[in-house]
N, C-alpha and C positions, 0 to 999 in steps of 0.2 A: 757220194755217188752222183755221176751228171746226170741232171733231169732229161729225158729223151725230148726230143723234139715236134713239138705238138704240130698232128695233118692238119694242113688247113685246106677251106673249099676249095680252094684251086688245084691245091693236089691231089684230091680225092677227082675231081672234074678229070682233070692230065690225065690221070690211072685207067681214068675209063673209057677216055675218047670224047668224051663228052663235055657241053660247056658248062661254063660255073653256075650260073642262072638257073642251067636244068635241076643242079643238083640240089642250090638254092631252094628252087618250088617243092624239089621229092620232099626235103628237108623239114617242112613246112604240112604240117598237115592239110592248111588251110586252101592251100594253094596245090597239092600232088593229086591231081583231079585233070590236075592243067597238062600232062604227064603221062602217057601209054603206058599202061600196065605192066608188059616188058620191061622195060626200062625200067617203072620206080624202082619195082622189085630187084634189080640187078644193081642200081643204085645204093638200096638199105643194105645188101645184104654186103655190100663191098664196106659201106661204111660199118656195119657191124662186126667186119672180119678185121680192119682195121682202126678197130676203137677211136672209129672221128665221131668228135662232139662238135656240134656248131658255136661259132663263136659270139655268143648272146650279147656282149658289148657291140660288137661290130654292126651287127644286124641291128640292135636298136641305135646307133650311130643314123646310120640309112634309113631306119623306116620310123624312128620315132617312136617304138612300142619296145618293149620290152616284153611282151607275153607271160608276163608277170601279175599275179592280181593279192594285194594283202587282204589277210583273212585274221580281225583283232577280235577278241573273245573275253571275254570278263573274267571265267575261269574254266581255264584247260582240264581240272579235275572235275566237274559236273558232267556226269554220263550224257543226257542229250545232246553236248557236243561232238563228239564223234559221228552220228550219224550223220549231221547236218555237213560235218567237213566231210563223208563219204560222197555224200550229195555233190557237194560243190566240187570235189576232186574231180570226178565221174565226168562233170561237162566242162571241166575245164581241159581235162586232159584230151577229152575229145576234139578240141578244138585246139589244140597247141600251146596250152597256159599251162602255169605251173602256182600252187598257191604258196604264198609266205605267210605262216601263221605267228601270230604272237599271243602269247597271254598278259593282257593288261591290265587285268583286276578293275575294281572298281574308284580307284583314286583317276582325278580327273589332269592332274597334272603327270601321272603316268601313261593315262591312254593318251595325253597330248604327245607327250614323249615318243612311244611306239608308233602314232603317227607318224609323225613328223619324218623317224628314222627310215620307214616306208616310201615315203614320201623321196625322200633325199635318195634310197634304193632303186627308183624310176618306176615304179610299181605302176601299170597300166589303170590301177583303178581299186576302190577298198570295198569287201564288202565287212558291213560294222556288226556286231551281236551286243555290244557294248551299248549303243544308241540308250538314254533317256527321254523321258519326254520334249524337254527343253535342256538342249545338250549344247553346249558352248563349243564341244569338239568336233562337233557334225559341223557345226555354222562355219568353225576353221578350215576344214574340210572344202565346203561350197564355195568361202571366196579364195581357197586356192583353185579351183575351179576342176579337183578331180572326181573322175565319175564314181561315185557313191550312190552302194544300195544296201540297205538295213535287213535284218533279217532274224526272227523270233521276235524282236524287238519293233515298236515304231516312233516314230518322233511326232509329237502333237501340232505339227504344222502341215503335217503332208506334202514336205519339200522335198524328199527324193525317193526315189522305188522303193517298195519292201517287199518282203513278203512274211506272212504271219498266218498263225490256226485263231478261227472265231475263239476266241478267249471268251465273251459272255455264255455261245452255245454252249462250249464245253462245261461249263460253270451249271449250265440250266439242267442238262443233263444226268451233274450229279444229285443236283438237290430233286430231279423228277425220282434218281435210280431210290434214294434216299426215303423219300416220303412215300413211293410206291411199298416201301418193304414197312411202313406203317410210325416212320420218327417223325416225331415235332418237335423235338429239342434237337436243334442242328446249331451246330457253331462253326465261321471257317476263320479260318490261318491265313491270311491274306498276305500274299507279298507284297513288297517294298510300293509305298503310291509313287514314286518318281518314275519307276518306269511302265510301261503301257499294261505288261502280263499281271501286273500285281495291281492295277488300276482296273483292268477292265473285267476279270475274272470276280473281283468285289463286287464291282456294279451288275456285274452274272445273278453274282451269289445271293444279292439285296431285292434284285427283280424275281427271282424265281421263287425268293420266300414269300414276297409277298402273293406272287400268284396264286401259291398254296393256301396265304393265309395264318404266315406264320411270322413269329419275330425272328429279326437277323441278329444274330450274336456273333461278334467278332473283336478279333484280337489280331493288329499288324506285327509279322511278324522284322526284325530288322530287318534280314536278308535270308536268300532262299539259301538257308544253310539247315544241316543236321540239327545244331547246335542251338539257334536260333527255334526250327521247331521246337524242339525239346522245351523249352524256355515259352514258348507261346500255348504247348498243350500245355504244362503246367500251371500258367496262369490261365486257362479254361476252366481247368478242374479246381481249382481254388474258388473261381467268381462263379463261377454255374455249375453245383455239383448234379442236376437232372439231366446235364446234359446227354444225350445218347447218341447221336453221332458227330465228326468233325470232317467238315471238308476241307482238303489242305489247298495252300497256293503253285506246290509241286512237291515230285518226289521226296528228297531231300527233307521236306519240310515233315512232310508223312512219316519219314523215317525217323526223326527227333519224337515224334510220336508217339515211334513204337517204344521207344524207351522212355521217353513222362508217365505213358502210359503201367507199364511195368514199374518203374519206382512205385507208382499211387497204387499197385497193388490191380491194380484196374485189367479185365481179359480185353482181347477185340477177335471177334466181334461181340461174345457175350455182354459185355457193359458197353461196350464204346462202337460203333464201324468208323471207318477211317477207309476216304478214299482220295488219292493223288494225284495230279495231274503232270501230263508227260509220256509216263510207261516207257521208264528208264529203262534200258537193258537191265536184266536181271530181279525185276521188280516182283516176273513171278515165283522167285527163289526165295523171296523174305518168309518169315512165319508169325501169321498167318499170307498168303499171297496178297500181294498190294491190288484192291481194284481202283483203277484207273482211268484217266481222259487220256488216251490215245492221242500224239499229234504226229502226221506222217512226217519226223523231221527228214529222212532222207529226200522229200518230195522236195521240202523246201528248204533245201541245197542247193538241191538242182533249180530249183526254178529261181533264185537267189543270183548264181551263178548266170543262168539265162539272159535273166536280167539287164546284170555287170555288161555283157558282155554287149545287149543290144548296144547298152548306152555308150560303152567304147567306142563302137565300130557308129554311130552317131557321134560322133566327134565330141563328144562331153553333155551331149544337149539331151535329154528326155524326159518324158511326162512323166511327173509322179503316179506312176502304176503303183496300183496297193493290190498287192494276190492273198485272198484270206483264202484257206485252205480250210475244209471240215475236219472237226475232232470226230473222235469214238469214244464209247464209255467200253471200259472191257473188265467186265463183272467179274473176279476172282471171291476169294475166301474171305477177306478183310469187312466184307459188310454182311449183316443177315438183319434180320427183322428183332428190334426191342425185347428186350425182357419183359416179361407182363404185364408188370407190377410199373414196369416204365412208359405204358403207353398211356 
């Protein structure tokens, strides 16, 4: 079957009377402002009738952009990803970009890899979720000189934008919700210390005990996986059996919980509360419901994206802005006040 013959701008222009340029700007969200309403209008809708696509090679040929931005992610299966890429979809789309996601996991010679390949794709610019503390892949990043902004994540040098939730507040929060409902034995599940969330939610967790006046018990867990919790509540319950409640490093983590916890025979909230951070989609569905630290990720998507975008249209140059964003505790079924005999 012959392939039919793809409209291009100039034909679409010819068909309407009008010049290529014009249809260029309509074409252009960025730019169809430049453009009487009349017009764009009779413009989209001809291109819509005649299924023209703009020719993204061409146009980045000319202008140098590709209206492209890659979006790399540690793992595509962890529920807070999706909001944060609704987020970032939301103002990219508004502005003419389209995102390239990849999932790179956490080996570092893979996320080089998906780099690089983005990279090679003409991608206008990356925003990273991957980022560690001291990330080798960020630094490759910088001396290719493309604009990069980090995002849930941040890098310990404060060399390019980010945007992140107070990970200590959120941490203070749960050991306030915690020790108001009347526990002194609190243990947390801390995530991974290489990257910033599992670093700075510890140092949360270690300051608010002490404010209390209490000891901090913890267990790292490998990574913010099911699996990995499951593995880190059980050795809680092994090495401190007074324990009475556990604060986790996120969802995921919570949720290996609820199953250490059920192996050992153990209820929550009756023996154990367990609260998570995040407030994963679906988190009020678990049993007992998860309570939680709240992080607005669709907010910081968008503002992520925001970012990316200053720093493109800045020709690659911008100030490491850092946007912390406020958590929420949001109180479900998962915590309630000690057993009696446990306080």
């Amino acid at each position: 079957m012959q392939r039919r013959k793809r409209l291009t701008l100039e034909d679409l222009a010819r068909s309407l009377g009008v010049h290529s340029s014009t249809v260029s700007r309509v074409m252009n969200p960025q730019t169809r402002h430049l453009i009487s309403e009349e017009v764009a209008q009779r413009v989209l809708a001809a291109a819509a009738g005649l299924d023209f696509r703009p020719n993204g090679i061409a146009s980045s040929l000319r202008t140098r952009r590709s209206h492209t931005v890659g979006v790399v992610l540690p793992d595509i299966t962890n529920p807070l990803f999706p909001p944060i890429l609704l987020g970032i979809d939301q103002v990219l789309s508004e502005n003419g970009y389209v995102a390239l996601v990849a999932n790179a996991g956490s080996d570092r010679a893979r996320q080089r890899f998906v780099v690089d390949q983005m990279l090679a794709r003409q991608v206008d610019g990356l925003i990273l979720a991957t980022v560690t503390r001291r990330d080798p892949v960020l630094a490759h990043c910088i001396e290719d000189g493309i604009a990069v902004v980090t995002v849930n994540r941040s890098e310990a040098q404060g060399m390019v934008p980010d945007v992140v939730c107070d990970d200590r507040v959120g941490m203070r929060l749960t050991v306030d919700h915690l020790a108001g409902l009347g526990h002194r034995h609190i243990a947390h599940i801390a995530g991974p210390q290489t990257v910033s969330t599992g670093r700075l939610r510890r140092q949360g967790f270690v300051a608010a005990m002490k404010a209390h006046g209490m000891e901090a018990r913890m267990v790292e867990a490998a990574a913010y996986t099911r699996e990995d919790g499951r593995t880190a509540c059980a050795a809680i319950l092994n090495q401190w059996p007074d324990v009475t409640a556990i604060a986790t490093g996120n969802d995921l983590i919570a949720l290996g919980c609820y199953d250490a916890l059920r192996a050992a025979g153990r209820r929550c909230p009756e023996d154990i509360s367990l609260v998570g951070h995040n407030d994963m989609p679906l988190a009020d569905m678990l049993a007992p419901p998860l309570t939680t630290v709240r992080i607005p990720h669709h907010e910081m998507g968008a503002q992520a994206a925001r970012l990316l975008l200053d720093h493109i249209r800045g020709g690659g140059q911008a100030n490491a802005q850092h946007i912390v964003l406020p958590p929420e505790l949001v109180v479900r079924g998962s915590t309630a006040a000690p057993a009696r005999d446990s306080r």
